[in-house]
C-alpha positions as CSV (number, residue, x, y, z in Angstrom):
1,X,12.7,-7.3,2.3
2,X,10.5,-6.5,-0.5
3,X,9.3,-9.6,-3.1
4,X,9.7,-8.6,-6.7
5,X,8.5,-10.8,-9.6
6,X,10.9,-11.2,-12.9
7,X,7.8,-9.5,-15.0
8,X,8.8,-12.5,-17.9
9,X,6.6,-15.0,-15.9
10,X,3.7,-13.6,-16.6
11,X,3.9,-13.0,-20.8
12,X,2.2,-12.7,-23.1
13,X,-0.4,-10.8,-20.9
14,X,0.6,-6.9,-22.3
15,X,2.5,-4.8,-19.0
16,X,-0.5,-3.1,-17.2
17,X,-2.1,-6.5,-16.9
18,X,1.1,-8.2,-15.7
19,X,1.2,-5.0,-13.4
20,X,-2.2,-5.5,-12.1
21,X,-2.0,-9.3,-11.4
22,X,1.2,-8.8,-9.7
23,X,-0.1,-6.2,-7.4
24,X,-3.1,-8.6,-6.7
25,X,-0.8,-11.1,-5.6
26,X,0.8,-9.4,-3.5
27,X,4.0,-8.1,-5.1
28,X,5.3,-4.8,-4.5
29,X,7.2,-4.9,-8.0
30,X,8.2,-5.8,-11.3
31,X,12.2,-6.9,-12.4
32,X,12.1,-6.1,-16.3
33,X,13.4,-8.1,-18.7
34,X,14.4,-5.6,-21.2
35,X,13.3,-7.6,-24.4
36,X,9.7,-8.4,-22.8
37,X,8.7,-4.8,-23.4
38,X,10.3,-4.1,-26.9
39,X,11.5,-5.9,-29.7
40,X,14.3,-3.6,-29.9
41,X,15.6,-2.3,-26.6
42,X,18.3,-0.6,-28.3
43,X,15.7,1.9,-29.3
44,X,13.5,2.3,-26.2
45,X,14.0,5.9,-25.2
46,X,14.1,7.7,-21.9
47,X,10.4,8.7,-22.0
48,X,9.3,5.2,-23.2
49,X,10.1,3.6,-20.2
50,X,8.9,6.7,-18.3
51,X,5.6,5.6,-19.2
52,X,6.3,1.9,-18.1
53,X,6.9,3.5,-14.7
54,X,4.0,5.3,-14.8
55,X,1.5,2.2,-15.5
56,X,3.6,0.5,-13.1
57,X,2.9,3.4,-10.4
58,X,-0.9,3.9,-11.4
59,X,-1.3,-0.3,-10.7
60,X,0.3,0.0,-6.9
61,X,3.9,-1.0,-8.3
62,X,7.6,0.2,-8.5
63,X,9.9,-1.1,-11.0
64,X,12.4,-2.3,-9.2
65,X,15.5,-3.1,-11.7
66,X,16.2,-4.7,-14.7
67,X,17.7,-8.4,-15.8
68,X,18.3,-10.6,-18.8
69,X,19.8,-7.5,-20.1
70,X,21.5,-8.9,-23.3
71,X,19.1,-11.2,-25.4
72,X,17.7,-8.7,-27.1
73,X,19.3,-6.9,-29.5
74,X,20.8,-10.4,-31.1
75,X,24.5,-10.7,-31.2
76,X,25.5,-9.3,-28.4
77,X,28.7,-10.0,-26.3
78,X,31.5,-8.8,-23.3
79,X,34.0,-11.6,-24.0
80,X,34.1,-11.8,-27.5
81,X,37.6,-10.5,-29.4
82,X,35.6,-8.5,-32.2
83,X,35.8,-5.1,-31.1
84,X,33.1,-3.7,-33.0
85,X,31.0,-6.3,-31.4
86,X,32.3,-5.5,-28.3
87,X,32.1,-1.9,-28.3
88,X,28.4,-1.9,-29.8
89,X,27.9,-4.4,-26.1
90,X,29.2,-1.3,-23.8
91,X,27.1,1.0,-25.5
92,X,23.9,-1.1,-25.1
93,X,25.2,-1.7,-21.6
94,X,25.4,2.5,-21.1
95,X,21.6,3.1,-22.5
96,X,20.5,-0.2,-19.9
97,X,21.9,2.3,-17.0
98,X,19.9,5.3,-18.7
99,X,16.7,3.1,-19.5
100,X,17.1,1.5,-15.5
101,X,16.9,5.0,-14.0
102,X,14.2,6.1,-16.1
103,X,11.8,3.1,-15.4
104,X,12.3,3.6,-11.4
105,X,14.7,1.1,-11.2
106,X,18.0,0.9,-9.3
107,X,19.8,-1.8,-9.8
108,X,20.7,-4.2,-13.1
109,X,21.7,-7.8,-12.9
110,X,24.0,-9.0,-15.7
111,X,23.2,-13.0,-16.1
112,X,23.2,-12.9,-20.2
113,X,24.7,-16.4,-20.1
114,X,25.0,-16.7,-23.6
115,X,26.7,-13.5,-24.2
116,X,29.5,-14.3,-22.0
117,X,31.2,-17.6,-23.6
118,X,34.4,-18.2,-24.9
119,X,35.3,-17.9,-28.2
120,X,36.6,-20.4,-30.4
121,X,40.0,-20.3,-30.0
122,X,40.4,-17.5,-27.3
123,X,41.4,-18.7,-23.9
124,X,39.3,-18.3,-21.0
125,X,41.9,-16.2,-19.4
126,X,41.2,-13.3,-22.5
127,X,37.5,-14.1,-22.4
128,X,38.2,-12.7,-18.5
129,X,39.9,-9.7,-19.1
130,X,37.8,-8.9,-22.0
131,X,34.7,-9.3,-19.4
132,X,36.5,-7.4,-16.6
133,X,36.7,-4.1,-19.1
134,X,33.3,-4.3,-20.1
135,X,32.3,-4.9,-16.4
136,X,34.5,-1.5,-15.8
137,X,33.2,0.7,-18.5
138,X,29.2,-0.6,-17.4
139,X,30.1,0.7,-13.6
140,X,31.2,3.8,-14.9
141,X,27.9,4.1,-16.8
142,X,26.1,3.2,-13.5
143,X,27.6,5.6,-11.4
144,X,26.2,8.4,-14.0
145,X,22.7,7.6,-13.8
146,X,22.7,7.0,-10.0
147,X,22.1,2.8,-10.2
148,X,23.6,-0.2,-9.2
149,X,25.1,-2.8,-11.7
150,X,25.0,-6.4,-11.0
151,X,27.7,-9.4,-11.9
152,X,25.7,-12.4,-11.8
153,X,27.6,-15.8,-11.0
154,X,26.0,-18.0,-13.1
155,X,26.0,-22.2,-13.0
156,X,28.6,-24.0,-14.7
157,X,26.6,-25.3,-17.0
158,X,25.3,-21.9,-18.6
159,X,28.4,-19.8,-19.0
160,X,32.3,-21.0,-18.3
161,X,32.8,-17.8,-17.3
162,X,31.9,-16.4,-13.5
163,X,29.9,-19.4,-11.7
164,X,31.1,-18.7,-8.3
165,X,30.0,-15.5,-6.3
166,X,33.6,-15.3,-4.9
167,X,34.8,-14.8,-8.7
168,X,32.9,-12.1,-9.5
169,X,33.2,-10.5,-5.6
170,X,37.0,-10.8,-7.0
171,X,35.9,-8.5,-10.1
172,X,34.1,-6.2,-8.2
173,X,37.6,-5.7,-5.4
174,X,39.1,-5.2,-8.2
175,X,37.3,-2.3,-10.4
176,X,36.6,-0.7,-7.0
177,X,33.4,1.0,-8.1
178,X,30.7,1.8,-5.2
179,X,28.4,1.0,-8.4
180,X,29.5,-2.5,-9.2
181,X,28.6,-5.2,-7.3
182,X,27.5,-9.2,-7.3
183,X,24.1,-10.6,-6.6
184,X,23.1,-13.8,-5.8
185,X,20.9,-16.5,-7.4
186,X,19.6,-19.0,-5.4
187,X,19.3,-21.6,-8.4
188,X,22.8,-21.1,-10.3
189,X,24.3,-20.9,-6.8
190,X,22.5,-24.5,-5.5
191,X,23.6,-26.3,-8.6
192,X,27.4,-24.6,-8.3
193,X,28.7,-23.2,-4.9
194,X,30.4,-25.7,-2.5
195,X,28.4,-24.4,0.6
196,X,24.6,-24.2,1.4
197,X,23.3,-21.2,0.4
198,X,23.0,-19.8,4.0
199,X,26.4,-20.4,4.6
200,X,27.3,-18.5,1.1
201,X,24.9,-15.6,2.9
202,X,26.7,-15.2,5.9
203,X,30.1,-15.3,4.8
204,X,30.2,-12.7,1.6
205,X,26.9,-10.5,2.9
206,X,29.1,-8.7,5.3
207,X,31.7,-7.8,2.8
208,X,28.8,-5.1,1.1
209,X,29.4,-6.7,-2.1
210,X,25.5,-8.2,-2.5
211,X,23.2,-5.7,-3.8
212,X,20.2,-8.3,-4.7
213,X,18.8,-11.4,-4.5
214,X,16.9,-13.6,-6.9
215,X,15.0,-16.3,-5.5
216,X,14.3,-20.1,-7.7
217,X,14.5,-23.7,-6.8
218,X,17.8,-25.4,-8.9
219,X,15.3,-27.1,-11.0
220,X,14.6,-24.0,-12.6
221,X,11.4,-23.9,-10.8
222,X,9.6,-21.4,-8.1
223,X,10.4,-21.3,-4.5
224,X,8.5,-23.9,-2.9
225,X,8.4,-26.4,-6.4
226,X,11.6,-28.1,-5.4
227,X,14.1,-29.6,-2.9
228,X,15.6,-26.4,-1.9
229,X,14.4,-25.3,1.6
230,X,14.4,-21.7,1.6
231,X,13.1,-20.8,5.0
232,X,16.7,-20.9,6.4
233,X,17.9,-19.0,3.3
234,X,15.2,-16.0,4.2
235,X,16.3,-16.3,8.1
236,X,20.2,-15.9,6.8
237,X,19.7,-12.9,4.6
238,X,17.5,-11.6,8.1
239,X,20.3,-12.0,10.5
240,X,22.2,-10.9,7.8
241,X,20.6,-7.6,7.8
242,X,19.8,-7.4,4.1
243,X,17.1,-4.9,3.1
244,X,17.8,-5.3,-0.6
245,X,15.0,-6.7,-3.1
246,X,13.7,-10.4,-3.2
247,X,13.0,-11.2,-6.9
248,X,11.2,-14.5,-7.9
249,X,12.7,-15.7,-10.6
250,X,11.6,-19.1,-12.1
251,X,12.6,-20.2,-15.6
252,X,10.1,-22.9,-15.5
253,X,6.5,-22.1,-15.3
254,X,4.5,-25.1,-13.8
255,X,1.8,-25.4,-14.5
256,X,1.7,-21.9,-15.8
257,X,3.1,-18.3,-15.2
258,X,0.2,-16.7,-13.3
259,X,0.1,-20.1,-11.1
260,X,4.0,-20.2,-10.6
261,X,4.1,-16.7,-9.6
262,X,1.0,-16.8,-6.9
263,X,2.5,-20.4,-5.5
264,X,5.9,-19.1,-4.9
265,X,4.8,-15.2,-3.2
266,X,2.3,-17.5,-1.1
267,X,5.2,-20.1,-0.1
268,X,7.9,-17.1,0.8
269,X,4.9,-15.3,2.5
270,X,3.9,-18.3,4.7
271,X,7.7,-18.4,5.5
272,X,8.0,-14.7,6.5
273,X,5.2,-14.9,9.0
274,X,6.5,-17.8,10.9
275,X,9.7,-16.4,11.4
276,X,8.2,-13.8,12.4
């Protein structure tokens, strides 16, 4: 298991220097935020990010996927009932998969909490379905350029709409799509699942449905700068046989980003070698 760092913790430093620091800390990649590196995503192009993967490369680094996928360009959403809205949201979702495979990257986690809420007036049984197409049409797009794409349960108190990873494992059953497949976030799943995390690991790891893993405390915090004890998580996703990417990702940065970033690899790190 490789640790990954979610390359928005350490902003406004410009990408080769997040890519150096990183890589003196003992990362072996970057998770991109999409907005972190342009203004306007929507207009990156192929041989843009190209050249992210190449700094990325030069500094020691591989890109590893890509997250927060919908914040930038504003307006953005996969349950709302406007269709041009909607459509504009699968297209965006199509050039992620082609941007994905171009920065190095293989898989893409779809959180975009505030893109997925119900309208006024729509039922959250429409806001589903509407999120189930797009969810469809984004695997197909996935499958073209060779990468994974993620559902990402998400807490009850950021979206009403997937919180539990059995929800979205239902989604992914039922597009069928080798390319489609859930993740799992330590944090949203702390403050939402009713079992421990481990137990969460061993009873949907072996269905195949888990492509990644993003590691934070449910105070929105590092590994290690809260109450959740994540050596038993690491020894579950072990026995578990999961070779998939780590990715630190706090939304919290105490006392800093840099500082966050080197507390929490160190804290996972001293865990690793004990269980060694």
């Amino acid at each position: 298991m490789k640790i990954s760092l979610c390359n928005e913790v350490l902003e406004p430093l410009p990408f080769d220097a997040q890519c150096k620091l990183a890589r003196s800390l003992g990362y072996k990649g970057l998770e991109i935020a999409p907005f972190t590196v342009s203004d306007n995503p929507e207009k990156l192009t192929v041989r843009e990010a190209e050249s992210f993967r190449k700094i990325a490369q030069e500094e020691g680094l591989v890109i590893t996927g890509l997250h927060w996928l919908l914040v930038k360009p504003v307006g953005l959403s996969i349950t709302t009932p406007d269709k041009e809205i909607f459509e504009k949201t699968k297209r965006f979702a199509s050039k992620l998969c082609e941007l994905c495979d171009a920065f190095g990257g293989n898989y893409l986690v779809h959180g975009s909490p505030k893109q997925r809420l119900i309208a006024d007036g729509q039922t959250h049984a429409d806001a589903l379905a509407r999120a189930i197409d797009f969810f469809e049409y984004a695997s197909s797009s996935a499958q073209e350029f060779k990468v994974t794409y993620c559902i990402e349960p998400l807490s009850i108190d950021q979206t009403p709409i997937i919180n539990k990873m059995s929800e979205a494992i239902e989604i992914v059953e039922k597009i069928r799509s080798p390319h489609l497949k859930t993740m799992l976030d330590t944090s949203s799943a702390g403050l939402t699942e009713n079992m421990s995390i481990p137990e969460l690991i061993h009873q949907f790891m072996p269905t195949g449905h888990i492509a990644h893993v993003q590691l934070n405390d449910p105070n929105r915090r590092g590994p290690g700068q809260g109450e959740m004890q994540f050596g038993p998580i690491l020894q579950a996703l072990k026995t578990s046989n999961y070779s998939g990417e780590l990715a630190i990702e706090p939304f919290e940065y105490l006392p800093d980003g840099p500082t966050c970033a080197a507390q929490s690899i160190g804290y996972l790190n001293g865990l690793i070698e004990n269980n060694k």
